[in-house]
C-alpha positions, -999 to 999 in steps of 0.1 A, spaced: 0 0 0 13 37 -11 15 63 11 -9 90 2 4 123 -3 -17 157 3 -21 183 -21 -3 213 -10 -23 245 -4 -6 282 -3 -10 295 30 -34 328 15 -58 298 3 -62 283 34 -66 317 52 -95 329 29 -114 292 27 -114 299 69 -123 333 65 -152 319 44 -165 304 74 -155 327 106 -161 361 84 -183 357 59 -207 330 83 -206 306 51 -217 271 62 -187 248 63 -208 224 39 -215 262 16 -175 267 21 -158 231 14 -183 227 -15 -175 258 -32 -135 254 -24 -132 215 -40 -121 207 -6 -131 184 25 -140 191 59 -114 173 75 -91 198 57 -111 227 64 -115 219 99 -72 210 103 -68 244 89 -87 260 112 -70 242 145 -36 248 128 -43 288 123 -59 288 161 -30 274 180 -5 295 159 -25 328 167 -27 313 205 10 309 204 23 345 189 -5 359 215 12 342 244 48 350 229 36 388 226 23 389 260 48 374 278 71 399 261 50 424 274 50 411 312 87 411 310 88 445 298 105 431 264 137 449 266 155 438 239 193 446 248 186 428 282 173 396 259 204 395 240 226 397 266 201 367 287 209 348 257 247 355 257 248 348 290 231 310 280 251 303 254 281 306 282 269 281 305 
């Protein structure tokens, strides 16, 4: 049995076939139809973009609790690299 390989989607496509659904309150049936794709994708997609926007919130924020200072970042990271 062959491995099944996925068709590769640019990034702007997957963005506007989610924006479809979250922006433009297209059904996810109305929105996978119209695209040529499946839910499954659609769906992945949409819990990919989630967690990265979760993650460069959290990154941003924590920057912002430390008041980001980024002199005393490079030198935190100097100072690792020496240990």
């Amino acid at each position: 049995m062959t491995k099944r390989k996925n068709k590769p989607y640019p990034t702007e496509f997957k963005q506007e076939a989610i924006a479809l659904v979250v922006e433009k309150n297209h059904s996810i049936s109305q929105a996978v139809s119209s695209l040529g794709i499946t839910d499954k994708i659609l769906y992945n997609w949409g819990l990919i973009m989630t967690t990265k926007r979760k993650h460069r919130d959290a990154v941003a924020d924590n920057l912002l609790n430390m008041n980001f200072n980024p002199v005393g970042l490079i030198k935190f990271g100097l100072a690792m690299l020496a240990i």
